[in-house]
CHARMM internal coordinates of N, CA and C (Angstrom, degrees):
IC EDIT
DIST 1 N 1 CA 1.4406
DIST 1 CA 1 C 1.5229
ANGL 1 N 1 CA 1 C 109.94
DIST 1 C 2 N 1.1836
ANGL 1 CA 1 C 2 N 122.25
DIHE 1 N 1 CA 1 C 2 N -65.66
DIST 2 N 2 CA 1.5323
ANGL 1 C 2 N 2 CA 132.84
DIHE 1 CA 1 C 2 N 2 CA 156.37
DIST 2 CA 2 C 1.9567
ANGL 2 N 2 CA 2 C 115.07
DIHE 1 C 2 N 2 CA 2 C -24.01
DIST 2 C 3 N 1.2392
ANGL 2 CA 2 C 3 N 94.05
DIHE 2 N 2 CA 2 C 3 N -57.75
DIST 3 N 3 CA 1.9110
ANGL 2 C 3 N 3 CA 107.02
DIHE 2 CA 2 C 3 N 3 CA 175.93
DIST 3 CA 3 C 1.7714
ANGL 3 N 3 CA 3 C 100.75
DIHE 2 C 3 N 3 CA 3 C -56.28
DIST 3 C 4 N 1.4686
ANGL 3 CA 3 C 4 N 104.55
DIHE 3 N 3 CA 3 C 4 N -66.78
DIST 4 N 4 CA 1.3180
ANGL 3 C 4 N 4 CA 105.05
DIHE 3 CA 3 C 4 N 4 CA -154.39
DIST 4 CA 4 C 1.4488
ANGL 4 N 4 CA 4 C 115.81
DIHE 3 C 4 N 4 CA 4 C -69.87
DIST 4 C 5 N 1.3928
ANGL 4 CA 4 C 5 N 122.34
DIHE 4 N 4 CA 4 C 5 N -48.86
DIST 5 N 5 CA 1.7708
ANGL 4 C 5 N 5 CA 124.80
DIHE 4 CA 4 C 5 N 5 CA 179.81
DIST 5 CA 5 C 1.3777
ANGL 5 N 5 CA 5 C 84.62
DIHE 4 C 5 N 5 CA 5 C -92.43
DIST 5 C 6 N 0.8249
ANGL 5 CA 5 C 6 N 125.74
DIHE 5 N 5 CA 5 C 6 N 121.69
DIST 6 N 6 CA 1.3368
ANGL 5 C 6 N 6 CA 138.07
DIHE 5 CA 5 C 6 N 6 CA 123.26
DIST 6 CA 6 C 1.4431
ANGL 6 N 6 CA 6 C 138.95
DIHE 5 C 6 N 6 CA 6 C -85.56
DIST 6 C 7 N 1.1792
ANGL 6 CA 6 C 7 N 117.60
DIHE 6 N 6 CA 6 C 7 N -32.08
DIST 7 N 7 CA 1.2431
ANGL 6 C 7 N 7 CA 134.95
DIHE 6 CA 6 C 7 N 7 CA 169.61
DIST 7 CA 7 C 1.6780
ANGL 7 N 7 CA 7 C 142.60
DIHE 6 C 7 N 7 CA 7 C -108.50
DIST 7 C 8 N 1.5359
ANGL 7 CA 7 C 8 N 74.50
DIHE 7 N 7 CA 7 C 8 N 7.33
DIST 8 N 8 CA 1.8124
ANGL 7 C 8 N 8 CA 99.22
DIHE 7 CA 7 C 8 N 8 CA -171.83
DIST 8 CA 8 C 1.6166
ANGL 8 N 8 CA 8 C 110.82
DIHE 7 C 8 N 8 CA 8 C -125.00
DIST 8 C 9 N 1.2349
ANGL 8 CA 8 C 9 N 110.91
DIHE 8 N 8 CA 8 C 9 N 151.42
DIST 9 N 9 CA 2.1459
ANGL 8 C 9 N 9 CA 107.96
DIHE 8 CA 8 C 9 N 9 CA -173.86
DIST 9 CA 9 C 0.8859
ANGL 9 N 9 CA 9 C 105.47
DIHE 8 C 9 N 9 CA 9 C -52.41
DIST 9 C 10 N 1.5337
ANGL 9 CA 9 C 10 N 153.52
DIHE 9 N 9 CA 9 C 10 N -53.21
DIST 10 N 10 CA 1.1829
ANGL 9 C 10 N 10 CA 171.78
DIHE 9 CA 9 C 10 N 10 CA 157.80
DIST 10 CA 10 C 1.7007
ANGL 10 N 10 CA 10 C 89.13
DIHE 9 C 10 N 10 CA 10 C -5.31
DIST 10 C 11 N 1.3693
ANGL 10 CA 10 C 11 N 157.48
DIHE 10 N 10 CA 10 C 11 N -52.00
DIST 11 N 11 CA 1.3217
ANGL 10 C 11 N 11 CA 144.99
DIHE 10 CA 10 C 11 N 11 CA -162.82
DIST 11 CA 11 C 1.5383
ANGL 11 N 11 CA 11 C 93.38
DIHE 10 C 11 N 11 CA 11 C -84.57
DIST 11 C 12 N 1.4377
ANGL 11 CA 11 C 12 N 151.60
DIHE 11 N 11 CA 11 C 12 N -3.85
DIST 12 N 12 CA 0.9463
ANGL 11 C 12 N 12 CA 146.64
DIHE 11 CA 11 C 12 N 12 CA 141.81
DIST 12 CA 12 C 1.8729
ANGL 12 N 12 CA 12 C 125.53
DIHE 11 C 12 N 12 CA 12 C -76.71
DIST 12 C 13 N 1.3208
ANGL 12 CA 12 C 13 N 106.93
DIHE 12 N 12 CA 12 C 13 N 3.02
DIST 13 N 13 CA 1.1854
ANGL 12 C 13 N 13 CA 108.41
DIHE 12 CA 12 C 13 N 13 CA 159.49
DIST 13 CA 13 C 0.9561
ANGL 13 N 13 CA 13 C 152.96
DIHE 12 C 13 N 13 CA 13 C -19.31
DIST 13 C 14 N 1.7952
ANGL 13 CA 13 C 14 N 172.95
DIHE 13 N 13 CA 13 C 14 N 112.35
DIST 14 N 14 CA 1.3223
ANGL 13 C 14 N 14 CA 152.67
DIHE 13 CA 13 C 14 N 14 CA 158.57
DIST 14 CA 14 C 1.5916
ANGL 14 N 14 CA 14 C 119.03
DIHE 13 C 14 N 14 CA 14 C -55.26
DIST 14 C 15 N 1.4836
ANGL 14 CA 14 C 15 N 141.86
DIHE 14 N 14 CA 14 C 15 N 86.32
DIST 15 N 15 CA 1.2262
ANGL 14 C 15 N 15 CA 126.67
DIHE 14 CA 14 C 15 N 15 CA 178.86
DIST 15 CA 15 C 1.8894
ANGL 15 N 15 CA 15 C 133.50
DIHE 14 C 15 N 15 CA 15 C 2.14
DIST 15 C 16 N 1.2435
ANGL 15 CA 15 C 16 N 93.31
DIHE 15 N 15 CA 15 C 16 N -33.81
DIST 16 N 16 CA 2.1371
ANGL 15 C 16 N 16 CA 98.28
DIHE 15 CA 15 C 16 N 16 CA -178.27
DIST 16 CA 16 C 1.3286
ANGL 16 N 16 CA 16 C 75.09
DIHE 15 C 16 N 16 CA 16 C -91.61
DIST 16 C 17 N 1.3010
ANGL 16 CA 16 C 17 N 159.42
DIHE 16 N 16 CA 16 C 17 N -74.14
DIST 17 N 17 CA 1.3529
ANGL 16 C 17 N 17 CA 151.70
DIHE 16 CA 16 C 17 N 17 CA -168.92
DIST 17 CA 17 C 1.5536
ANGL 17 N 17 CA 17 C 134.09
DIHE 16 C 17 N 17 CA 17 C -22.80
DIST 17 C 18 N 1.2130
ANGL 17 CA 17 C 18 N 91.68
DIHE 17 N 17 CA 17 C 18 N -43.84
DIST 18 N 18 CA 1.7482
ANGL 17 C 18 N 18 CA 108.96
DIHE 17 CA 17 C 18 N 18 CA -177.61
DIST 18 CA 18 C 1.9400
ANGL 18 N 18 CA 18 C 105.88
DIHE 17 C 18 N 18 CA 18 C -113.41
DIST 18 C 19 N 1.1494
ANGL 18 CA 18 C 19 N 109.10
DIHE 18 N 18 CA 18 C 19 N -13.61
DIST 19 N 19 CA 1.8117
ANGL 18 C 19 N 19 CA 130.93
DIHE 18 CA 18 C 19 N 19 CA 152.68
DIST 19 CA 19 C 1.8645
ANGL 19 N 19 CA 19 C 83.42
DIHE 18 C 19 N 19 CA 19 C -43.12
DIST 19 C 20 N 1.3802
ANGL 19 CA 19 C 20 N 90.89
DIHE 19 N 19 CA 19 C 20 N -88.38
DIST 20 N 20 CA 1.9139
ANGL 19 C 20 N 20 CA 117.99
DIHE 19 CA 19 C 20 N 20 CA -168.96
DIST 20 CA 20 C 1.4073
ANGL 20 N 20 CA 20 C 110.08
DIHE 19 C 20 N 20 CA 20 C -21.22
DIST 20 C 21 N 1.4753
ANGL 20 CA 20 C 21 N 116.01
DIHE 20 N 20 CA 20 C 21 N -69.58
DIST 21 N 21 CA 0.9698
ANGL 20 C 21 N 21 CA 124.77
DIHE 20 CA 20 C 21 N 21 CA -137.31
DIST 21 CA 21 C 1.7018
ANGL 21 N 21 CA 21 C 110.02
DIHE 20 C 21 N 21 CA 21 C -109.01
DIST 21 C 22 N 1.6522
ANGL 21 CA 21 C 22 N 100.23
DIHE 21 N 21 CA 21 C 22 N -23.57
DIST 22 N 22 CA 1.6494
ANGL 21 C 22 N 22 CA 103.73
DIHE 21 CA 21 C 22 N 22 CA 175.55
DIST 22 CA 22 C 2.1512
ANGL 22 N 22 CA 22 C 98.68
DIHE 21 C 22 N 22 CA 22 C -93.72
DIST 22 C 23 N 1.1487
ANGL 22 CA 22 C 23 N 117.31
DIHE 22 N 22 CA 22 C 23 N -26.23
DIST 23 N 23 CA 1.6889
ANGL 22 C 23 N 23 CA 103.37
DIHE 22 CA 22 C 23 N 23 CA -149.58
DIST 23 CA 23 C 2.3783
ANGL 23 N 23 CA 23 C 88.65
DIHE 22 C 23 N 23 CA 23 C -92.21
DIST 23 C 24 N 1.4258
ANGL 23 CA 23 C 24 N 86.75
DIHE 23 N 23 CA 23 C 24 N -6.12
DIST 24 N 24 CA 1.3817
ANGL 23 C 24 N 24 CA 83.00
DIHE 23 CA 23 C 24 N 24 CA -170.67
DIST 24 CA 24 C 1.4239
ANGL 24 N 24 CA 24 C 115.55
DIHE 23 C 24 N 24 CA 24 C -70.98
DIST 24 C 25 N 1.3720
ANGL 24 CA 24 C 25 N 109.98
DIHE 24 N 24 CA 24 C 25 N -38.56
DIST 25 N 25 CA 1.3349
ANGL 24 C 25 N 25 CA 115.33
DIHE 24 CA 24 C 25 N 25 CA -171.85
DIST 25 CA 25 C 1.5562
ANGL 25 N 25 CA 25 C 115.06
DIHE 24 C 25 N 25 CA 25 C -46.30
DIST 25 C 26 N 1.3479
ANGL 25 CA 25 C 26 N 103.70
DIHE 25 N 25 CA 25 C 26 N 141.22
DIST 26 N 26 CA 1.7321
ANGL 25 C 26 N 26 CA 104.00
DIHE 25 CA 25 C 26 N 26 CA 175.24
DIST 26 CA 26 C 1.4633
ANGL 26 N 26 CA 26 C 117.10
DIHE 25 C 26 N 26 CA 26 C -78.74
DIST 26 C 27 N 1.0515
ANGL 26 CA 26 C 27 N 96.44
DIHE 26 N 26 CA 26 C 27 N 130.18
DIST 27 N 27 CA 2.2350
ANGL 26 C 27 N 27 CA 100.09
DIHE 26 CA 26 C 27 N 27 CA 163.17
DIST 27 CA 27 C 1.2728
ANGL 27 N 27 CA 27 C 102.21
DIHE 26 C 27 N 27 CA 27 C -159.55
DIST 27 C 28 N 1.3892
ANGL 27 CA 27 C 28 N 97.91
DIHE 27 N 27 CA 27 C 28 N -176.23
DIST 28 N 28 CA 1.6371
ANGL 27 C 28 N 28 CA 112.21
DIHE 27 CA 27 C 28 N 28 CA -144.61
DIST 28 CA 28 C 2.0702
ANGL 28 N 28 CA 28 C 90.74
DIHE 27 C 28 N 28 CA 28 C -130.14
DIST 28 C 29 N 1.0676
ANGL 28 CA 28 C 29 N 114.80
DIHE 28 N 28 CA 28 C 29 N 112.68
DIST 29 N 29 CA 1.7100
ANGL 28 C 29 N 29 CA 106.65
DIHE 28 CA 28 C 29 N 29 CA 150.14
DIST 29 CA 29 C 1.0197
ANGL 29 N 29 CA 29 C 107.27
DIHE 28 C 29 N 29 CA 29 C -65.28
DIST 29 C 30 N 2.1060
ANGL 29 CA 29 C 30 N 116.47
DIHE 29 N 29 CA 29 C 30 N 135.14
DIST 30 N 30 CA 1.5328
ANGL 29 C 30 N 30 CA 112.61
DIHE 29 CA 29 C 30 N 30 CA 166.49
DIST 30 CA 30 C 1.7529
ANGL 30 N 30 CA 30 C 92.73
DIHE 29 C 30 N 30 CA 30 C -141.49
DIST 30 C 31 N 0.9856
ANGL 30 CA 30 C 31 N 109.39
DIHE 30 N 30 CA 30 C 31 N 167.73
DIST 31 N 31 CA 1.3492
ANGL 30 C 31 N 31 CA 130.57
DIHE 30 CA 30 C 31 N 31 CA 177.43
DIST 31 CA 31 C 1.5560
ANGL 31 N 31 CA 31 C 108.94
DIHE 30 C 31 N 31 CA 31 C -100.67
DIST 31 C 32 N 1.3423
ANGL 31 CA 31 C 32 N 131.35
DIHE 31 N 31 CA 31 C 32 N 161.19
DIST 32 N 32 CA 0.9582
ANGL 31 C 32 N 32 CA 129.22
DIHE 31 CA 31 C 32 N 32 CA 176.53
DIST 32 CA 32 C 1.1300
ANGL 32 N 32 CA 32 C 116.19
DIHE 31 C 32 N 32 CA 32 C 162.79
DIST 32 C 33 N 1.7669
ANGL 32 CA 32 C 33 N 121.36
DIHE 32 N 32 CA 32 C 33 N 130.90
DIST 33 N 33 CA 1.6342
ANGL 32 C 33 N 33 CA 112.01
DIHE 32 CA 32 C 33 N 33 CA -151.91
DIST 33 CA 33 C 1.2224
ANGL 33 N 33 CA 33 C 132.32
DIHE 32 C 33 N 33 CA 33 C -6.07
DIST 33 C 34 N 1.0250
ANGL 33 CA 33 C 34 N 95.95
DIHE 33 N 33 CA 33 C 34 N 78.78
DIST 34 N 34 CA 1.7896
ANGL 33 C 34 N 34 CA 143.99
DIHE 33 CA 33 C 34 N 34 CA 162.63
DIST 34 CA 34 C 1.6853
ANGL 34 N 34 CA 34 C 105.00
DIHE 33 C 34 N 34 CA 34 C 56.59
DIST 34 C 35 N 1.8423
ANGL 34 CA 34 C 35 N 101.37
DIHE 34 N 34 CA 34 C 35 N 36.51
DIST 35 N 35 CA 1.4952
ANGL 34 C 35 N 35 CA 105.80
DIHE 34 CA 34 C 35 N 35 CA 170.38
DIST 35 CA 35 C 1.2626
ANGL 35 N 35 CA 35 C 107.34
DIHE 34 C 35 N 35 CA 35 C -129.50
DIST 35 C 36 N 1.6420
ANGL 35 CA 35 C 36 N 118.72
DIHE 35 N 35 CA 35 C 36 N 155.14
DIST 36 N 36 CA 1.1818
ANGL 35 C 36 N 36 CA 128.99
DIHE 35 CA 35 C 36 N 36 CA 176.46
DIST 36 CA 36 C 2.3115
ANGL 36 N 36 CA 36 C 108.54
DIHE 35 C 36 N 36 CA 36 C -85.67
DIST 36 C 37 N 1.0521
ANGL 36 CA 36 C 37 N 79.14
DIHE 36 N 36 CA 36 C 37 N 149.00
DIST 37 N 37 CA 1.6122
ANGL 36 C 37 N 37 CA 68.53
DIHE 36 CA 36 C 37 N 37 CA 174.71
DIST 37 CA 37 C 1.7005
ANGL 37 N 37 CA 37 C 105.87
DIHE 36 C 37 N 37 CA 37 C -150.98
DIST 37 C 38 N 1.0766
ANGL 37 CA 37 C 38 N 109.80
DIHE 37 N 37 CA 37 C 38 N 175.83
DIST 38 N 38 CA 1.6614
ANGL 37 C 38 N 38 CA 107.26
DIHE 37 CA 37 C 38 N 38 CA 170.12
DIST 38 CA 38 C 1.2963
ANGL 38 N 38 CA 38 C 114.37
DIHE 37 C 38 N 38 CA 38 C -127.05
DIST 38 C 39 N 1.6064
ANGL 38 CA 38 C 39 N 120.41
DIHE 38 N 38 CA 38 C 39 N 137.05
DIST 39 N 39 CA 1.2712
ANGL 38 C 39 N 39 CA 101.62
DIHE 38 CA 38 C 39 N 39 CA 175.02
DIST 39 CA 39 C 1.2074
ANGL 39 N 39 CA 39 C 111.48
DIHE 38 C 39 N 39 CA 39 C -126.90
DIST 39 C 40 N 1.6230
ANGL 39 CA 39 C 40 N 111.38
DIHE 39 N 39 CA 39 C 40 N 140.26
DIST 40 N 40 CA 1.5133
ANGL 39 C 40 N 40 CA 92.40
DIHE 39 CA 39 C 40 N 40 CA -156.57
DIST 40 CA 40 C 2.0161
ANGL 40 N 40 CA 40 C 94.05
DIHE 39 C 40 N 40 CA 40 C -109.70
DIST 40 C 41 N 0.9428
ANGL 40 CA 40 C 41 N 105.83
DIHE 40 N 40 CA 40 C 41 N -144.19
DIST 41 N 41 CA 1.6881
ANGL 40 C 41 N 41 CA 125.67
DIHE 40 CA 40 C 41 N 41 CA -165.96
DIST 41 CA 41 C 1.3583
ANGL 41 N 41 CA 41 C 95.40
DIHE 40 C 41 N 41 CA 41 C -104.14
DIST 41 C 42 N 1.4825
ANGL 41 CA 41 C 42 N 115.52
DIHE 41 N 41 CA 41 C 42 N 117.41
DIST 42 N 42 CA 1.7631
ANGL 41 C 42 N 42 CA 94.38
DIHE 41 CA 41 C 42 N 42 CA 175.48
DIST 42 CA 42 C 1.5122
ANGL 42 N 42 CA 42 C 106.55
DIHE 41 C 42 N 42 CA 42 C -95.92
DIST 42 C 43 N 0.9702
ANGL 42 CA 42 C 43 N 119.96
DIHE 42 N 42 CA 42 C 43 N 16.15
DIST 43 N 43 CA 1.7312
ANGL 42 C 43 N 43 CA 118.46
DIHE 42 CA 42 C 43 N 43 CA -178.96
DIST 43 CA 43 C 1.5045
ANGL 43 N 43 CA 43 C 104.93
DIHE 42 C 43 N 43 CA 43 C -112.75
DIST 43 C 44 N 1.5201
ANGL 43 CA 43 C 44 N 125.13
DIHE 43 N 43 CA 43 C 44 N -1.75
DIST 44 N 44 CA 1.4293
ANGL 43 C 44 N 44 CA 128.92
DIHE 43 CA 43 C 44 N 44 CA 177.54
DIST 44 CA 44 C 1.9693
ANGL 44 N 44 CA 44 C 105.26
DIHE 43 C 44 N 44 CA 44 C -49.25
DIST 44 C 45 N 0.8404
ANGL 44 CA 44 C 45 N 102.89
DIHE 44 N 44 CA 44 C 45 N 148.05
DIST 45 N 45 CA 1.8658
ANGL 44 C 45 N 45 CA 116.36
DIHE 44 CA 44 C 45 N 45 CA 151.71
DIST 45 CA 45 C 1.7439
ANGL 45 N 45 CA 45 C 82.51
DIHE 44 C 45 N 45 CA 45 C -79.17
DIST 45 C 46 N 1.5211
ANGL 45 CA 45 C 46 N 85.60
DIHE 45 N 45 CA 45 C 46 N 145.56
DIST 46 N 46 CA 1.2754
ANGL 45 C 46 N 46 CA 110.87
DIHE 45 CA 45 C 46 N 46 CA 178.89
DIST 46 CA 46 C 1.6424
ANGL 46 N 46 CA 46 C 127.58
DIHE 45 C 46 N 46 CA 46 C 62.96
DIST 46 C 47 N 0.8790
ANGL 46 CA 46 C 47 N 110.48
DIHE 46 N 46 CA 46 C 47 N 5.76
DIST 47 N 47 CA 1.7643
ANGL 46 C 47 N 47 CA 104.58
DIHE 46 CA 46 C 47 N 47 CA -165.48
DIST 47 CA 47 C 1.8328
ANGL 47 N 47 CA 47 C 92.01
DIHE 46 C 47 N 47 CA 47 C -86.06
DIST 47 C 48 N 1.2310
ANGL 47 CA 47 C 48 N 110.88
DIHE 47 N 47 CA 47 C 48 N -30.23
DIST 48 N 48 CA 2.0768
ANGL 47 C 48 N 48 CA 81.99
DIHE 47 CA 47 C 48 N 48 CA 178.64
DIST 48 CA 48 C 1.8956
ANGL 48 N 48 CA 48 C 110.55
DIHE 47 C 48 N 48 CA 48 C -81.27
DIST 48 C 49 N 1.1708
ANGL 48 CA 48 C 49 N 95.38
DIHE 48 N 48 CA 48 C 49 N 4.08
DIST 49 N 49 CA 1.7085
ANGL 48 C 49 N 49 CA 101.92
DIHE 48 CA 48 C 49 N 49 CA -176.37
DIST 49 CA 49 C 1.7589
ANGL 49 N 49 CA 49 C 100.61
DIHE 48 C 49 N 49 CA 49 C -75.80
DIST 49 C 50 N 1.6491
ANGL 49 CA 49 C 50 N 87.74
DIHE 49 N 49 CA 49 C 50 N -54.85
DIST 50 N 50 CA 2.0023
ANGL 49 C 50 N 50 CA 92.14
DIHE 49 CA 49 C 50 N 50 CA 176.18
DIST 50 CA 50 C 1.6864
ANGL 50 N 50 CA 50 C 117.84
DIHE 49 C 50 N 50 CA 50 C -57.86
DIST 50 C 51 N 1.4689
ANGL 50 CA 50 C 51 N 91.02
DIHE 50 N 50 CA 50 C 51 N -41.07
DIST 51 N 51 CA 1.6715
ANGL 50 C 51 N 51 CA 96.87
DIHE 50 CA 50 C 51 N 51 CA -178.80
DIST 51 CA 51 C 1.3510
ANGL 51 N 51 CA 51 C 123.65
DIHE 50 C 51 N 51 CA 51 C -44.23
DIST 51 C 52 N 1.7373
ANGL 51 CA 51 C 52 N 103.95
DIHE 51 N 51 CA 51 C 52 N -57.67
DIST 52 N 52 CA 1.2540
ANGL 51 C 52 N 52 CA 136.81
DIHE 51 CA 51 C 52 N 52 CA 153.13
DIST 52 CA 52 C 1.5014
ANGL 52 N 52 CA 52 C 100.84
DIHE 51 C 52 N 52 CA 52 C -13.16
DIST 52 C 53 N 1.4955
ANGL 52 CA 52 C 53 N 99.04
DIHE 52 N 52 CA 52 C 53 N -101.59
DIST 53 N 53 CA 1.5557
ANGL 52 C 53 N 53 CA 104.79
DIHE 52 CA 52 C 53 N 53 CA -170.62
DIST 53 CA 53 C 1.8789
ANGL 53 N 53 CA 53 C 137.27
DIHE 52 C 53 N 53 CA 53 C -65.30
DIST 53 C 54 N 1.3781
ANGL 53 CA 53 C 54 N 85.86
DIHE 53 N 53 CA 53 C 54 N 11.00
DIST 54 N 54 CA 1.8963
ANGL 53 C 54 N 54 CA 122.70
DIHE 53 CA 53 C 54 N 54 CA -179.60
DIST 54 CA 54 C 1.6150
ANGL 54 N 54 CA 54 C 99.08
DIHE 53 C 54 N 54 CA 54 C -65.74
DIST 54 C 55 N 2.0933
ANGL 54 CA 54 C 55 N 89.98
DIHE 54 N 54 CA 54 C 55 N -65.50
DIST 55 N 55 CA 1.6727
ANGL 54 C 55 N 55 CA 124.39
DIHE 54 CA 54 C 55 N 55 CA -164.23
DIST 55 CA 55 C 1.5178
ANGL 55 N 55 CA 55 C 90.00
DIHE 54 C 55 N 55 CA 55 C -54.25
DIST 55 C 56 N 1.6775
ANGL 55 CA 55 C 56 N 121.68
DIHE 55 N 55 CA 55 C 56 N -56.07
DIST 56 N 56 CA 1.5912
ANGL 55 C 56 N 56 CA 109.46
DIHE 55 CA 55 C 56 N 56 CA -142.92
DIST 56 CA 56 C 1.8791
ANGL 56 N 56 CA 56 C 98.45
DIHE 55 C 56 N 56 CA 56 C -86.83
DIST 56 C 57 N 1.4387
ANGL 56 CA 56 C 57 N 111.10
DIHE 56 N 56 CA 56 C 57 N -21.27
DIST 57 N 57 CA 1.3696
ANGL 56 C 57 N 57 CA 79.69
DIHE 56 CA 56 C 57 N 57 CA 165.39
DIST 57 CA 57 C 1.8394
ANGL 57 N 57 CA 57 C 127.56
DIHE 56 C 57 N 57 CA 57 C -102.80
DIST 57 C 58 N 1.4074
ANGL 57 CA 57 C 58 N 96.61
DIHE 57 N 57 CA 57 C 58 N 22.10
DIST 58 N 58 CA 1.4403
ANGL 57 C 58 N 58 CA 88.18
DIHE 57 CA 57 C 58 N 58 CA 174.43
DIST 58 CA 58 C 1.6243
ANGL 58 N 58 CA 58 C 88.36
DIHE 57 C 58 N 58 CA 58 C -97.48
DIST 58 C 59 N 1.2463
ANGL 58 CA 58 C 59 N 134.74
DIHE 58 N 58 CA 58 C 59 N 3.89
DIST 59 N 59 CA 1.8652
ANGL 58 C 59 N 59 CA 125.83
DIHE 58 CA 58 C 59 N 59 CA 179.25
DIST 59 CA 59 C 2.0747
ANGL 59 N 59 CA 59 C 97.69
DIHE 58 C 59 N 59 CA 59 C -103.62
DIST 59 C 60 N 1.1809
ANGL 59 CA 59 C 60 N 112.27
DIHE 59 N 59 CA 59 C 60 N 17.90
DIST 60 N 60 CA 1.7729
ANGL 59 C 60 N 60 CA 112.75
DIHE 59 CA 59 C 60 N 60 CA -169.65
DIST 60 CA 60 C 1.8199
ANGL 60 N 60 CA 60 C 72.20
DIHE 59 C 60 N 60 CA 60 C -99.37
DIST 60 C 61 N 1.3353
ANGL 60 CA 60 C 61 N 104.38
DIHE 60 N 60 CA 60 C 61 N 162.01
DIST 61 N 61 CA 1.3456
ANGL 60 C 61 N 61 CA 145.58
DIHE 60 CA 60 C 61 N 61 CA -161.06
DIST 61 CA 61 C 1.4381
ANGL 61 N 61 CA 61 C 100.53
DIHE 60 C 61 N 61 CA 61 C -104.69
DIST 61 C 62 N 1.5763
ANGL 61 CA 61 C 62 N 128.20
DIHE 61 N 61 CA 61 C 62 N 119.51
DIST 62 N 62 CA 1.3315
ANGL 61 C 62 N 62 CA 121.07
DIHE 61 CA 61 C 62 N 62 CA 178.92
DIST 62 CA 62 C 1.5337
ANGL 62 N 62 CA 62 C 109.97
DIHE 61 C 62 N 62 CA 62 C -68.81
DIST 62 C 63 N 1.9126
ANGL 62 CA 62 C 63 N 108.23
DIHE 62 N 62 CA 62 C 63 N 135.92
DIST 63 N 63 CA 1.1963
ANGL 62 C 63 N 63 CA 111.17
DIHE 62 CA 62 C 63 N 63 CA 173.93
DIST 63 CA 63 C 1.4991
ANGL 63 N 63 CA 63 C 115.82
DIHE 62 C 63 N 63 CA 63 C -43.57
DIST 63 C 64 N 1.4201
ANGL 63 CA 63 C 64 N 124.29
DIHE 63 N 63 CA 63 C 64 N 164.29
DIST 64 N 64 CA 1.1469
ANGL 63 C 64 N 64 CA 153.90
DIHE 63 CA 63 C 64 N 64 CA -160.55
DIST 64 CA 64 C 1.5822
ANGL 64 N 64 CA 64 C 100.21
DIHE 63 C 64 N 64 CA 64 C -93.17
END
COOR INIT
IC SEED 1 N 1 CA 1 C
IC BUILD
């Protein structure tokens, strides 16, 4: 939570809060030349909040 929002309300969160409101959203696992992807709901509440914090930790630096 700390890693991913950083810059968004969402890193001030309550855990059952961001439980609620990020794990709810609907998407779909699909496969597709020979990649996994997610697709989520683009009309969800919240889905650029997850996106958001999706993007910044797939741009964090693998631990050492």
């Amino acid at each position: 939570q700390m890693l991913a929002f950083t810059a968004i309300p969402a890193r001030r969160w309550e855990p059952k809060r961001l439980r609620l409101r990020l794990l709810s959203i609907a998407g779909r696992v699909v496969r597709h030349a020979r990649r996994v992807r997610l697709r989520l709901a683009a009309t969800a509440l919240g889905v650029d909040v997850l996106v958001a914090g999706l993007n910044r930790l797939t741009a964090l630096p693998a631990p050492a």
